[in-house]
Structures are given as C-alpha cells and as structure tokens.
DOLO-847706 format. One record per atom (N, C-alpha, C): x, z, y. Coordinates in steps of 0.02 Angstrom, whole numbers, plus 50000, padded with zeros to 5 digits. Example, Ala and Ser with C-alpha at 12.3 -4.5 7.8 and 13.67 -1.06 7.14 Angstrom:
% DOLO-847706
506605039049716;506155039049775;506605039049835;506425035449888;506845035749947;506455039450002;
This chain:
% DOLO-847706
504285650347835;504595651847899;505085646447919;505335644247880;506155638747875;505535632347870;505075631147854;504715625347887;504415625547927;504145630047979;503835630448033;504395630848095;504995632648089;505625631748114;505805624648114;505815622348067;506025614148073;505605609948117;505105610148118;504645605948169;504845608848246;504735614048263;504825616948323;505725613548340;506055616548294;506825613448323;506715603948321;506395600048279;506355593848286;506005593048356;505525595848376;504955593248436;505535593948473;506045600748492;506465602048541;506945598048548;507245593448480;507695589248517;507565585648518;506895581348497;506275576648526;506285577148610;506425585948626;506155584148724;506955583848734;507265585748713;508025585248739;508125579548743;508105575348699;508275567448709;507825564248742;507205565348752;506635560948800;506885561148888;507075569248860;507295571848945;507855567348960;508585567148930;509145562348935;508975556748946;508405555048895;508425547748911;508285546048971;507595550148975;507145550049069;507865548849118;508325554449101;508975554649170;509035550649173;509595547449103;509775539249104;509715533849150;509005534749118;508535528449148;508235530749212;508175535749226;508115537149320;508775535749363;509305535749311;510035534849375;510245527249368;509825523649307;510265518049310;509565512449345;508975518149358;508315513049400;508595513649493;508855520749491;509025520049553;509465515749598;509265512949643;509575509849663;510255513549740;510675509149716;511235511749762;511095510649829;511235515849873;511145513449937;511845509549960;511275504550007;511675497850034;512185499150085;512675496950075;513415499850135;513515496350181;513515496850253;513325490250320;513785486250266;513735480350326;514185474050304;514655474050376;514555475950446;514865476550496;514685484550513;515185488750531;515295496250580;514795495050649;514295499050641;513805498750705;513805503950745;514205502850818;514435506050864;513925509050885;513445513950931;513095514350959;513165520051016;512655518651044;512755526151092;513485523951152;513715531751138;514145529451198;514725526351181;514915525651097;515505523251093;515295514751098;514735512351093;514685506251075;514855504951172;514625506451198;514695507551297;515405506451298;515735509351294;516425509051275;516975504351268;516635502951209;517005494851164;516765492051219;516045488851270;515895485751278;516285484751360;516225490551372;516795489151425;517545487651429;517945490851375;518585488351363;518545479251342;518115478251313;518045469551281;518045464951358;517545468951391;517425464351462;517865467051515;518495470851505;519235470951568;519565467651518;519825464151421;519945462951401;519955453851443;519235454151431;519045448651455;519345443751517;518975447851568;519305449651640;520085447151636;520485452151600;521235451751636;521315444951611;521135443151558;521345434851511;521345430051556;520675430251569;520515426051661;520665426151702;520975431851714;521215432551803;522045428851765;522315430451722;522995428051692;522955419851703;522265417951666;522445411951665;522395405851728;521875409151763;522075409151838;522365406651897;522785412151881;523485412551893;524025408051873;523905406051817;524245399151798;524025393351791;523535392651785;523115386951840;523275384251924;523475391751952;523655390352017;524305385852025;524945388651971;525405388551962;525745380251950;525105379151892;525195371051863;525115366851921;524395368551979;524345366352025;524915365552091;525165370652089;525575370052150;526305363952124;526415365052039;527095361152016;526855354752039;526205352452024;525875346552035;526065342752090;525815347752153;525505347652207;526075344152248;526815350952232;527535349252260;528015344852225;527815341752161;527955337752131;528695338852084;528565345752081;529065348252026;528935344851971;529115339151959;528915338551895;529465338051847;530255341551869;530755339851810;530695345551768;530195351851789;529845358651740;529155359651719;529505357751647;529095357151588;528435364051620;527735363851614;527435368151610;527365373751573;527495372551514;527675377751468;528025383951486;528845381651510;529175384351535;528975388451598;528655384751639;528435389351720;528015392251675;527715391951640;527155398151615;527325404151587;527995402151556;528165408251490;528545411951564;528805406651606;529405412251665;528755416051710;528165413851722;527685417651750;527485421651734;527215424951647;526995426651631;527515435051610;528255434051614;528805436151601;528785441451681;528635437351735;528405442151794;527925444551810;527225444451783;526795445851796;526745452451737;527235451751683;527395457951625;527905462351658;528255461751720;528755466451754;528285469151796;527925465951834;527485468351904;526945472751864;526895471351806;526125475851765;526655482851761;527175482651735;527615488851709;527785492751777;527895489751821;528005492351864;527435497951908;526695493351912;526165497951918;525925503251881;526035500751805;525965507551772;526515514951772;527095512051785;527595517551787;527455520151865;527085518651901;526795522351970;526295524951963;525885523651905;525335525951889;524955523251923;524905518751963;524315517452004;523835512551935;523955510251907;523285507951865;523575507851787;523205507851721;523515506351665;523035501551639;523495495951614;523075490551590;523445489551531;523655495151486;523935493651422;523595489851378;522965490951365;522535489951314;522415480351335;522235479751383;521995474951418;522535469251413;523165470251420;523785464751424;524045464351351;523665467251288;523965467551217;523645462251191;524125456751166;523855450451139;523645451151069;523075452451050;522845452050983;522725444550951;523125446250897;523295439350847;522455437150809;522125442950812;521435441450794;520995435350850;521215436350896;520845433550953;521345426450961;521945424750947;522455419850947;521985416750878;522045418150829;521865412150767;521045411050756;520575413850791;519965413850795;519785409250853;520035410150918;519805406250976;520375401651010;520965405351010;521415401351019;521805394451005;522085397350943;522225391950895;521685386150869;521045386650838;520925382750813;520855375250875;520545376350943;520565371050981;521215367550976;521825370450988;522265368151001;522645362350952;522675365050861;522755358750817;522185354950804;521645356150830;521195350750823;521305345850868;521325346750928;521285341350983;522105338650964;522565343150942;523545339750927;523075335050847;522455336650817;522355332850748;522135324550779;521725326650834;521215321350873;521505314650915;522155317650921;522735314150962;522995309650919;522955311050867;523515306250834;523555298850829;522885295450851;522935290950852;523295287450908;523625291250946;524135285551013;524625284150989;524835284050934;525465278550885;525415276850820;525765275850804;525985273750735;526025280450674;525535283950663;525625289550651;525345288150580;525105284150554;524965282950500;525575278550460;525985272650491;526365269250500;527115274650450;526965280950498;527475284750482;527225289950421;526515291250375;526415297050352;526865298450324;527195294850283;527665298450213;528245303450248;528575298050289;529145299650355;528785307850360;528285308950386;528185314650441;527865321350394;527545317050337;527315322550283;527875325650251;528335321250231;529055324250207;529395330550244;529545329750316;529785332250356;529315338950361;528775339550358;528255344750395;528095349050323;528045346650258;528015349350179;528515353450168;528965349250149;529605350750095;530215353850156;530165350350229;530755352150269;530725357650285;529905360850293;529765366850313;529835372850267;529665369750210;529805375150132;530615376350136;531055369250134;531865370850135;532035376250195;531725374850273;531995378550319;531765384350301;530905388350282;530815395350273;531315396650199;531525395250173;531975396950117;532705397250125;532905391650164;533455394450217;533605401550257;533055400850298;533135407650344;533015412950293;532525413150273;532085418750226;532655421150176;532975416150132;533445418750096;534095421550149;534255416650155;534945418750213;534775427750255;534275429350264;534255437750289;534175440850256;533795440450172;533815443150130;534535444450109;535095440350092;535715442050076;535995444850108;535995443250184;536265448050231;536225455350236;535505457550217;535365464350247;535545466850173;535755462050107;535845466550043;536585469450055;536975462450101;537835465150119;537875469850170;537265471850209;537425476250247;537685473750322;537565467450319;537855466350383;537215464950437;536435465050424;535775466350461;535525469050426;535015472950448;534495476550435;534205474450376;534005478150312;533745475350267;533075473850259;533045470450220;532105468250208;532235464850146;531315468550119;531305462250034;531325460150053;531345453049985;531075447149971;530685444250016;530055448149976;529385445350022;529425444750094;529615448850124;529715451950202;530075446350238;530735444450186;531085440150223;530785433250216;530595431150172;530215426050161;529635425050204;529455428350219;528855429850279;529125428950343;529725432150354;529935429350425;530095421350442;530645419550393;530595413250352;530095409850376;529525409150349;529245404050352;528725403650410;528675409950466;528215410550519;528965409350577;529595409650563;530055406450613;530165397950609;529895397250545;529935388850535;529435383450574;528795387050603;528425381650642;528915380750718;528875374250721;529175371550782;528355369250829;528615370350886;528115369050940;528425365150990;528695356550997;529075354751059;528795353151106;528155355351132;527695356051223;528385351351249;528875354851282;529365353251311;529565346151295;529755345251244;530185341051195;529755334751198;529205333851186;528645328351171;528495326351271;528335332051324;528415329951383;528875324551416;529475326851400;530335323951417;530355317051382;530155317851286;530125310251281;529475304351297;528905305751316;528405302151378;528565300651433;528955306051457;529355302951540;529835296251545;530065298451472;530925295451480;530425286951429;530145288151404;529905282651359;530265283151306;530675286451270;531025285351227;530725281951138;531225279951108;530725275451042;530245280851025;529715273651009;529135276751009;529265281850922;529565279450881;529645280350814;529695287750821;530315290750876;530645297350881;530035300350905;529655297150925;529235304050974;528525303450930;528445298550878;528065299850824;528165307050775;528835305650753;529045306050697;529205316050724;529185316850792;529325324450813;528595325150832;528505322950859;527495326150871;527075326350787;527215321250750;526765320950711;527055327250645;527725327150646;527905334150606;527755340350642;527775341950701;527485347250730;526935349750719;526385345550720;525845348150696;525665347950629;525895344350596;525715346950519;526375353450508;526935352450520;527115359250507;526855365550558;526495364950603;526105374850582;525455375150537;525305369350532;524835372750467;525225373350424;525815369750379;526025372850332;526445379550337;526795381750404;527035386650418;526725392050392;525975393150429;525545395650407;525355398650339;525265393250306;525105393950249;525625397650202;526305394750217;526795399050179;526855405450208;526625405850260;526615414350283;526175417750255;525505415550228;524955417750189;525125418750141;525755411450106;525735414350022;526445420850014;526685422150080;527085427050076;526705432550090;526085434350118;525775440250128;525535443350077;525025436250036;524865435849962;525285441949925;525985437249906;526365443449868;526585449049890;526485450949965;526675456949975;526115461449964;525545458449974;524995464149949;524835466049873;525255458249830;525125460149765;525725465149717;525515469349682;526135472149622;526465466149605;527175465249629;527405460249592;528045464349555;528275470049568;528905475249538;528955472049458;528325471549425;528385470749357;528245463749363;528505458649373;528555452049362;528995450549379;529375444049336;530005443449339;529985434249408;530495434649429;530705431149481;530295423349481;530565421049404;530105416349398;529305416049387;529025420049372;528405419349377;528145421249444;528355425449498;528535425949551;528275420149607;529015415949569;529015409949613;528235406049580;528275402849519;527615400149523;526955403949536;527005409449545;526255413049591;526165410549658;526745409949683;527055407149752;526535399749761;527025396949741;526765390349741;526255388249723;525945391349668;525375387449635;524775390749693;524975395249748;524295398249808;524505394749839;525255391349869;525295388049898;524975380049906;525035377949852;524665371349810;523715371049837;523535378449817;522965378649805;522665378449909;523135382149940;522965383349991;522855376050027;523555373250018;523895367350040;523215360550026;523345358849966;522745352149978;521815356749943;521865361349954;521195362349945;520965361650014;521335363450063;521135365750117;521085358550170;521725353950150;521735348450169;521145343750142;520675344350082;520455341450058;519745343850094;519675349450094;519005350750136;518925346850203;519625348550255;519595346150347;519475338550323;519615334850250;519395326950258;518765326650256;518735329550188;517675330450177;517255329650220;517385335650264;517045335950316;517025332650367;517585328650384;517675322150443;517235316450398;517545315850350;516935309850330;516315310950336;516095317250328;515485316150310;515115317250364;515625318850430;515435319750521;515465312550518;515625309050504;515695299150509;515015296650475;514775299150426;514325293650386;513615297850418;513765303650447;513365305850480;512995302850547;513675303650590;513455299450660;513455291250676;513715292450608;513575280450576;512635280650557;512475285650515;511735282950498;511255285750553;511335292050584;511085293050616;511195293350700;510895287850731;511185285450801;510975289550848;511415291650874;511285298450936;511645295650991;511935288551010;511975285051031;511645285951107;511095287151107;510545284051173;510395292751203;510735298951154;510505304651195;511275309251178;511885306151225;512355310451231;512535315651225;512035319651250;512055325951225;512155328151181;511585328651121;511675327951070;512385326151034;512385320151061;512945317751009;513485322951019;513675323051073;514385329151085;514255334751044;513595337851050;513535344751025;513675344350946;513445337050915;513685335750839;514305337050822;514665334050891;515325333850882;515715338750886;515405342850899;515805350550927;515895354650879;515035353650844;514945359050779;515275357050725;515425349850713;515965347750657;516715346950675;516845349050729;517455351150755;517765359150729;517115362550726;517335370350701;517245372450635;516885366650630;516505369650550;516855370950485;517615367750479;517755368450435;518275375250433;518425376150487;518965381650493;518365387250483;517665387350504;517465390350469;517395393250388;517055388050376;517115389550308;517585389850250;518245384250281;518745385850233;519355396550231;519205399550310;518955403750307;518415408650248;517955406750249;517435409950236;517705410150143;517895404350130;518115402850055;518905404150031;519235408250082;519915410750065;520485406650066;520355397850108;520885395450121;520895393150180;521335391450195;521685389950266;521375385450290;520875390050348;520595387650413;520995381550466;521845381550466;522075378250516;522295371250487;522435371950421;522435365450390;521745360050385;521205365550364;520715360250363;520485357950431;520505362150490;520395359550532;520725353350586;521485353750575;521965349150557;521695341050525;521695343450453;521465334950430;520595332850458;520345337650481;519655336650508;519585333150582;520055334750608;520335333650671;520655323050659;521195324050616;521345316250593;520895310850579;520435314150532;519795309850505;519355309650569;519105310950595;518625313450632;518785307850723;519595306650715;519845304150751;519805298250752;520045295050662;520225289250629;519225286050637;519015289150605;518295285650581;517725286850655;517495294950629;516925297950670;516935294950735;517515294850760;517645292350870;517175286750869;517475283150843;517295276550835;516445274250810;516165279050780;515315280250786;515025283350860;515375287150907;515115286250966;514915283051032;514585284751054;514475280851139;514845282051159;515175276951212;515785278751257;515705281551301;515135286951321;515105292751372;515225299451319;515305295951258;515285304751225;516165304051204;516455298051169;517035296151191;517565298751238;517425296251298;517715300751358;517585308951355;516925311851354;516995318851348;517195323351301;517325317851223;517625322751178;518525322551212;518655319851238;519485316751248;519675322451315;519145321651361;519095328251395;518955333151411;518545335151353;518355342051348;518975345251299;519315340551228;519925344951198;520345344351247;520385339651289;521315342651319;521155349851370;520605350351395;520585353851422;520445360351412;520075361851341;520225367051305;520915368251295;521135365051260;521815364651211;522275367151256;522255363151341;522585368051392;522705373251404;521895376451404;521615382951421;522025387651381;522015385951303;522125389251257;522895390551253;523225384951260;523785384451252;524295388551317;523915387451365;524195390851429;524225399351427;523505399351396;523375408151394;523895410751355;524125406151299;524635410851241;525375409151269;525445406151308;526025404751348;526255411651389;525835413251435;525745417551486;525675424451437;525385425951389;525415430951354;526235431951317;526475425351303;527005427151274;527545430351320;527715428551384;527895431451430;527545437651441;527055439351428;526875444351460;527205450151405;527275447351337;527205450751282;527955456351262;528425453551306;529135457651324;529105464451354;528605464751416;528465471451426;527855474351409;527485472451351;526765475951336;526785476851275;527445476951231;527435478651167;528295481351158;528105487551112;528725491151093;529165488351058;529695486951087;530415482451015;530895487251017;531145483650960;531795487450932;532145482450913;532665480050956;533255478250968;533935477650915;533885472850886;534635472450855;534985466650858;535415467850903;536015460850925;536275457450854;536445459750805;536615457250745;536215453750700;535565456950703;535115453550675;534815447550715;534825447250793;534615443650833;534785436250826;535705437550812;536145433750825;536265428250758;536085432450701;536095430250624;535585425450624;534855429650630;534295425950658;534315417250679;534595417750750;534575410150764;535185405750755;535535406650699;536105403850677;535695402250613;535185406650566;535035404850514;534485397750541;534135400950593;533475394450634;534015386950628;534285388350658;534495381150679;534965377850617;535325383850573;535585381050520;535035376650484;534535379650459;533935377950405;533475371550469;533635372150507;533285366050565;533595358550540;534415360950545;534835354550513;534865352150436;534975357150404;534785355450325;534115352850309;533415353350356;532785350650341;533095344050370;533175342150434;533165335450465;533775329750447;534145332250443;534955326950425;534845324950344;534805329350279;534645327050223;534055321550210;533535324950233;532825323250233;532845313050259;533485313950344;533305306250352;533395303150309;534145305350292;534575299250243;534205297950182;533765300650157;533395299250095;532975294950132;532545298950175;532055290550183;532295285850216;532975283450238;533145279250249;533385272450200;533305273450158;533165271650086;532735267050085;532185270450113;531315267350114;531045264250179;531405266150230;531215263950292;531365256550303;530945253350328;531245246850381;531675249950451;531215252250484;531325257150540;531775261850525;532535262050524;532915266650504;532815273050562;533035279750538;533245283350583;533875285450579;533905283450669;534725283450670;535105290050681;535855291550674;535995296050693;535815299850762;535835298850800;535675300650887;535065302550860;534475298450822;533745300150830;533765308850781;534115309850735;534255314150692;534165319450741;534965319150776;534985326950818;534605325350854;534195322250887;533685324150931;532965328050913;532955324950862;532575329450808;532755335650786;533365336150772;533485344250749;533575349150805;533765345450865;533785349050944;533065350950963;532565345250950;531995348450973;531695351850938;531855354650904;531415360250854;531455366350882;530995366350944;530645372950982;530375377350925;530465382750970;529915385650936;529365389350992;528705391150976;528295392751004;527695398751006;527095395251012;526285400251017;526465404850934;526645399950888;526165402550819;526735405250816;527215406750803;527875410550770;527835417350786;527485417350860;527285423450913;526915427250872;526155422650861;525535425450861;525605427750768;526015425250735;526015426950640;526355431650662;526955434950720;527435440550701;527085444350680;526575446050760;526085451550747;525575453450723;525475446650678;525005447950608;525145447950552;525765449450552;525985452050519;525985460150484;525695461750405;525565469650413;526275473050372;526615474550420;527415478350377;527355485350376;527815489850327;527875494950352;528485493850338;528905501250380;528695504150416;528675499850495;528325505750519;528115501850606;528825498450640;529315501650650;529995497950650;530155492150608;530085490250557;530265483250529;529675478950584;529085480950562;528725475750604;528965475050695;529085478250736;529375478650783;530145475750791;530495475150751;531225472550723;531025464050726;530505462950691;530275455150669;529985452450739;529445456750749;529145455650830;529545453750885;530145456850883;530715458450961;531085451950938;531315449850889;531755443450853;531145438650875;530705437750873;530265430650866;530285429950948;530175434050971;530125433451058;530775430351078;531345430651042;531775432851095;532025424451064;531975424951005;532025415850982;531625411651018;530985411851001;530435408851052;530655406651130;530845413151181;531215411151215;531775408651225;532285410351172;532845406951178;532795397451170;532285396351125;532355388451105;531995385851165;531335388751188;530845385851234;531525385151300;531775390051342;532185391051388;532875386151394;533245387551334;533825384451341;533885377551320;533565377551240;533515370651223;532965367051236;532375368351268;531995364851275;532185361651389;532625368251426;532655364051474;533445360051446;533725360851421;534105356051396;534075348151382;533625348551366;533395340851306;533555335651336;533355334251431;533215329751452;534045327051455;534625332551501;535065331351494;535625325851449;535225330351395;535425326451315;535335320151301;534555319651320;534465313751302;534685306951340;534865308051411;535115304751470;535975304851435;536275308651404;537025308851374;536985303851321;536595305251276;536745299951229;536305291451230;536185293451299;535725285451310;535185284051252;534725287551247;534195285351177;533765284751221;533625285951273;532955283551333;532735276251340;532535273151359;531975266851347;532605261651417;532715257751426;533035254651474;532735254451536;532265254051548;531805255751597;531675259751622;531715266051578;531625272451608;532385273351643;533015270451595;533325271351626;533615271251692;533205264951724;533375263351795;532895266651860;532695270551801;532375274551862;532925281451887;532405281551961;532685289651978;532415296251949;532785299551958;532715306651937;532005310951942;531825307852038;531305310652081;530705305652029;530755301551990;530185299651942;529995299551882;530455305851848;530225307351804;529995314851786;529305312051775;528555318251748;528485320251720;528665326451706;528725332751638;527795334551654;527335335051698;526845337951711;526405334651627;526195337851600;525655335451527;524965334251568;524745339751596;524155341651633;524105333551702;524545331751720;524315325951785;524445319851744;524525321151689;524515315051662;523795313951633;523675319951573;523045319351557;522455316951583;522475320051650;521975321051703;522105313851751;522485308451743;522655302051780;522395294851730;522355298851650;522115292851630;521495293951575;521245287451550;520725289251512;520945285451466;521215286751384;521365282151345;520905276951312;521165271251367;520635264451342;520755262451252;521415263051234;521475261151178;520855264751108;520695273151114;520425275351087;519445274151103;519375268951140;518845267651153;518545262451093;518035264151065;517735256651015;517615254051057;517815244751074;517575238951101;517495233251057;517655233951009;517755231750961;517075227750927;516855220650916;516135218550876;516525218750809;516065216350767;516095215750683;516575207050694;516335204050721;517075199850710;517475199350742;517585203650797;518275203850818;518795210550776;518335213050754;518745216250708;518945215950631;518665210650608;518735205050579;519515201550581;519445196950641;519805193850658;520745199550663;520475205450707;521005208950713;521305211750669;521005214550597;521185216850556;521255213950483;520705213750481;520515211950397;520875205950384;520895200350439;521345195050415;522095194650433;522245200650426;523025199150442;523365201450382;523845198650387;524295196450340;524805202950321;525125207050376;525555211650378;525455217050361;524775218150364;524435224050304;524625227650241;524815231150232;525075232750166;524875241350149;524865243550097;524775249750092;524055253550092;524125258650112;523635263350147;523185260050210;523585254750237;523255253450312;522955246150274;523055242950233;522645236650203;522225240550182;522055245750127;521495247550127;521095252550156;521255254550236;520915256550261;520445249350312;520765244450307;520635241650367;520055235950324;519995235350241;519615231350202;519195236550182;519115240950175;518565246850143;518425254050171;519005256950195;518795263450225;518605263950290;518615259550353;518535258150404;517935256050413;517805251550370;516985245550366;516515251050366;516775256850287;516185258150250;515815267750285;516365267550355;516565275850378;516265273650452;516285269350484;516155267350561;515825262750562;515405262150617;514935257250657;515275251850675;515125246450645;515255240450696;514905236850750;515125237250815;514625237450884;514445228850847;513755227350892;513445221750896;513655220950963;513625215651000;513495212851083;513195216351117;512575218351077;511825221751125;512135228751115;512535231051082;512615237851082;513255240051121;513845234051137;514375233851182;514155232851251;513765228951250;513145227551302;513005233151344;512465237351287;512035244751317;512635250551322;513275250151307;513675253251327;513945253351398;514315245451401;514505247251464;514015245051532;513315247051529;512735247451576;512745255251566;512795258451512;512595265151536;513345269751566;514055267051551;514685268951587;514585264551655;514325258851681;514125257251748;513885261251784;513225263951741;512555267751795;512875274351799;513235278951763;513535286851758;514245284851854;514355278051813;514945279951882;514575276851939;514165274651939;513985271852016;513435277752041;513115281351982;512955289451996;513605293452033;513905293251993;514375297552018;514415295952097;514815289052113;514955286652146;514665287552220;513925288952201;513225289952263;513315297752280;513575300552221;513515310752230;514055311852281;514575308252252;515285307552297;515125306152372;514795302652393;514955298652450;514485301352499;513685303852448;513295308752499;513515316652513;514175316252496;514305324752485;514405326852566;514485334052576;514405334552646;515115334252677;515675333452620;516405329852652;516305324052652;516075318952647;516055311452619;516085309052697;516575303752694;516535300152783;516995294352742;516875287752802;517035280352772;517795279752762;518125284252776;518995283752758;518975287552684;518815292352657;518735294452581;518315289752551;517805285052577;517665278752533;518175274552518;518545270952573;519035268252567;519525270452514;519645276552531;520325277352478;519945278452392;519245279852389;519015278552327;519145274452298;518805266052328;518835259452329;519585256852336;
C-alpha cells in the first residue's frame, strides 16, 4: 500500500512542478506590453490641443507684428537714440495692460494664449539666437581676445552665481529675506548671472568705442548664457538628486564634475560637428546648386543642439561652439550667394526670435501671478551688481598681467555697468521646477523686475556714461546727437559684411597669412594648418564663377525691380 502511494505522490509532485515550471516559463515568455513613447490625443481632445496650439500660434504673430510695425516706425522717424530692445519690452508692457484690461471686461480671454512657455523659448527660440551671436563672431578680434573673454564668461560667471546664490542663502538663514536652500539659491544665482547687453553692444557701434571693450562685452555675453545655463542645470541636477545624506564637499564635487562634463563635452561636440560641416562642404562642392548648399547649412546649424540634447548635455553650448567653427572654417567653403543668405537669413531669425521674447517679457508682468517682496527685491539687485563687480574689477587686474592691450579702468566699469540682464534669466525663471508654487513665483516676480530694472535704467543710461567719461572714439565724438544709431535692425539691413566674404586665392592667402611674422599662438596655427586643412582655397576660375553668378542674381534682380508695376525712370535713378 506505502509503495503504491509513493509513486502516485511522486507522479503528483512530478505535475506540480511541470505545472510551476509551465507558469514560470509562460510569464517570463510573455512579453510585456509596449508603453507609447508620446500621449496620443485623439478624438475631441486631440481638436482641442489643436486649436489652442493654432490661437497660441496666432497671438505670437499678431505680437510680433506689432513690433515689427514698431521697429519700423523708430526707423522710419528716426528715433534712433532708443535702443529697440527697450521700445519692445515698453510695448509689450502695454499691450500686457490693454490684454488685462479686456479680460477684466470680459470681452475676450486670452490667458492661455499670452503664457510664455519656456519649452517653446529653448526649443525654437533660443537656439537661432546664440547661433547666429556664435556666427558673428568673426567681426573682431574675438579670437585675439579668447583667454580675456573665456575667463570672464567661465570662472566670472561661477564667482557672480556664487556671489548672489550664496549671499540669499545667508540672508534668508538671518531672516532678513525669504528663505531658500542651497540648491534653490544657487539656482537663482546662476540663471541671474547671464548678462544680455542688446542695448549696451548697440550704444558702443554708434559711439565706435575701442574696439577691445566691445569685444571683450559681446564676446563674454555670449559664452556666458551658455554657461549660465549650464550652472542652472547643474543646480537642478542636485535639486532633483537625494543629496540630505552627503556631506557639503562631495556635494560640491558632484557639482562640478556635471558641470565639467556638461561644460566641454558639450563644447566639444558644437566643434565636431562644425568641422565636420567644413570637411564636408570642402569635399563635397554644392557650390553650383545654392540651394542645396544653404539647406546643408541649416541642418548643421541645428544638429547639434539636437543631439547634444538627445545625449543629456547642453544643447546651447554645443550649438554655440558650432556656430564659431562653422563661422571660422565652414563660411568660407561656400558660394557667395549662399554666404549672403546664411548672414541674412540668421539676423533675421535671430530678430524674429529675439523680438518675440522681448515683447513677451513685457507682456509677462500682467500674464503671470507674482508675489512681491520689496526686501528680497532690493537684496536681490545689490547682490547682481555686487557679484557683477567682484567678476569684472578682480578678473581685469589679473589679466592685465598678460595683456599687451591693457584694460583700463573706465573700460572696467563700463563693463561691469553693462551687465544687462535679459531673454534667458526670464525664460530659466520659469523653468524652473520649485516647490512650493510661491517660491517659484517669488524667483519669477524678482527676475522680471531685475530684467527690467537693468534693461530700463542701466541700459538707457550707458550712452550718457559713456559721453561722461569720454571712452567714445574721437570721431564719434564730433558728431551730433541727431547721428547717433541705436537701430541694430537698419543697420543690419544697410550692409552686407564684405569682410566675411571668401575672396581670398591660395596665394593671396598665402601671402596674407602664412607669411607673416606677428603670428603667434593659436592664430599661427590656425593660419599654417587648421585653416588650409578645414576650407577651400578659391582658384581664379572659381573667384571668377563667383562673381558672374553675384552679377547675373543682381542684374536679375535689377530687371524684376524696374519691370515692376511701380517702376518709372526716377526710382531707376535713385537705384543707380
């Protein structure tokens, strides 16, 4: 009986375990169902989105518009001692009273529609704008100056967000502002540290002032908001990470070492990719079908903010050094009809872009909820401008050390005066993710009100200043008042920069470069190996087939013009 039992209980946990196993191996064959990769709207909510996106749309345009009209009329009446910037942010400041005003009548609500999303600022906005400020750089001495301007835009920007950032952190521990961590403050810190001088860079073009000063403030401007940036990232970094159980110093090197990683990984990609947009449009000649060539140029214009994106580092840096390279080498592989249209197709983006977040920032006083604190307001831009001077006054006197080109005192404060602030300080408040909803609104209402305070007071200031301490060009000096041109836009649009044109054969560039004597540095070996081995050197027949095909485009033109149905022999004349 006790052996006919044993088999039966063996067969049974023979099926017990066959059965388990079967489960097992049925749950671990099954496969998981796949989870979208994007939320798919449909029906009527997708109707919906699709209409709010296109009055989204709509109002952006009718806004920008509107300030289009605006630039035109300063033009037109020859306002030109106001900076554009300024008429935009004061336009945009009324067109945010006249919206409040309709909605508190109820006659229309365009809440949704006038809310500046920071998603739509660093995706479409921003990237045109430091690319074409990357693309520019060649109208001075901007290489002349790297160390000068990398210093200033690195380390001045780390000292100023550590300035401010610490300085409100202690404050709100004494109780005398509103408190905030570490992180928090450090975050404000370093998204109040990008300077934007629109204004500042206008005033010194008018006035001519040394070329060195208006290097040495344009060319730190734009490398400091990418690094602004970036230290605002590596402050988000630690606010999303547990850092409670880590001690201060390891802290700090978590800090830095994302900073590091962000910093030249990201810089190291926007070069990659410019070179390799150079050895690109060097071997392969797109030369003879313009088209083309632009469209090359467009897609390696975006490509890297793509993907350094896509790979978890900073989109605005690489697009930045992509923008430099791309300037330095790639230009110089094109036809001079694609030449001219890359030069005018970024300013005129970069406008577009730059105007829209102008007019939004004004708008942005009455279309978003603040919370107000005079103490903190006031702490605020005492810490800005403190940490403005501790970056710029230390910083000269060291490289004055190293300079031929000293910078002088006068050039100092003009430098620490123009440190606007602007678009990005705006557009990081509110991408910023805080809780509670009041701190973020506290940070939001402070960045506006700085923003305007520097753009408004010190930026219509400057010219004054600079006419007080005589640092203006002698020439400019003897001019009148009624001739000097704050307009960016009638300037752009009056010239075509011949300098950034290749005219250049293989031995006149030769002659111009390679054998000169004064060479030293970075620029001797760009001008013996990285130049040769990155750009085209025109032949005759190819300087030649250039300017026959810039002949035939304008004497086209020239025929469209003249058969138009305004065209009569006095608008020839004044062509001619």
């Amino acid at each position: 009986m006790a052996e006919e039992e044993f088999p039966n209980t063996t067969h049974e946990g023979f099926n017990v375990t066959l059965h388990t196993t079967l489960v097992v191996t049925t749950k671990l064959v099954l496969p998981t169902p796949a989870k979208p990769i994007l939320p798919v709207q449909t029906g009527e909510q997708a109707q919906q989105e699709e209409q709010s996106s296109g009055m989204t749309i709509f109002f952006s345009l009718l806004v920008l518009a509107i300030c289009i009209i605006l630039v035109h009329l300063l033009i037109r009446y020859r306002l030109h001692f106001l900076p554009e910037s300024v008429a935009v942010v004061s336009l945009g400041i009324l067109m945010g009273a006249v919206i409040k005003i309709i909605e508190f009548k109820k006659l229309a609500n365009w809440k949704e529609e006038e809310m500046f999303r920071p998603n739509m600022f660093f995706l479409l906005l921003l990237p045109p704008i430091i690319f074409e400020s990357g693309y520019s750089l060649h109208k001075g001495n901007f290489f002349q100056n790297i160390g000068s301007i990398t210093l200033f835009a690195v380390f001045g920007t780390a000292i100023s967000a550590f300035v401010v950032g610490g300085g409100i952190y202690f404050l709100g521990q004494a109780d005398v502002i509103s408190k905030l961590n570490m992180t928090d403050s450090f975050a404000f810190g370093s998204l109040i540290s990008a300077v934007d001088p629109v204004a500042t860079i206008a005033i010194f073009n008018a006035l001519h002032v040394d070329p060195v000063l208006n290097m040495l403030v344009f060319g730190e401007s734009i490398l400091n908001d990418a690094v602004s940036i970036v230290l605002t990232n590596t402050a988000e970094g630690l606010t999303r990470k547990n850092v409670s159980d880590v001690s201060g110093w390891q802290t700090f090197l978590q800090a830095l070492g994302y900073f590091l990683k962000m910093f030249f990984g990201s810089a190291a990609l926007g070069t990659l990719t410019g070179l390799i947009s150079a050895l690109v449009l060097k071997h392969i000649d797109l030369r003879k079908t313009p088209s083309l060539e632009f469209g090359m140029m467009i897609i390696f214009a975006y490509l890297p903010y793509g993907l350094a994106e896509g790979i978890s580092l900073s989109g605005i840096m690489a697009i930045l050094f992509s923008g430099i390279v791309m300037s330095h080498y790639t230009h110089h592989n094109l036809s001079p009809v694609t030449q001219i249209l890359m030069q005018q197709t970024l300013r005129t983006v970069a406008f577009l872009c730059e105007t829209c977040v102008f007019a939004f920032l004004g708008l942005s006083i009455f279309s978003f909820p603040h919370k107000f604190e005079i103490s903190f307001v006031i702490w605020c831009i005492v810490l800005v401008l403190f940490g403005r001077a501790v970056n710029i006054f230390p910083l000269s006197y060291l490289l004055n050390f190293f300079r031929d080109h000293k910078i002088t005192p006068k050039m100092m404060f003009i430098m620490w005066f123009s440190g606007l602030r602007g678009a990005i300080p705006y557009a990081l408040s509110l991408h910023l993710d805080l809780e509670p909803m009041e701190k973020r609104q506290l940070i939001g209402t402070t960045t506006i009100i700085i923003v305007l305070f520097t753009i408004l007071l010190l930026g219509g200031s400057t010219m004054p200043l600079i006419r007080l301490m005589d640092i203006e060009d002698a020439k400019a000096r003897r001019r009148s008042k009624k001739d000097v041109n704050l307009s960016k836009t009638e300037k752009m649009g009056n010239t075509i920069e011949s300098e950034h044109l290749s005219e250049l054969t293989e031995e006149e560039y030769e002659a111009h470069y390679i054998k000169r004597q004064d060479l030293k540095g970075f620029l001797w070996l760009d001008a013996k190996y990285l130049n040769p081995f990155f750009t085209r050197r025109l032949t005759q027949e190819d300087l030649h087939h250039g300017r026959i095909q810039m002949k035939t485009l304008t004497n086209k033109w020239y025929e469209e013009v003249r058969q138009g149905p305004s065209g009569s022999e006095d608008d020839e004349q004044e062509l001619l």
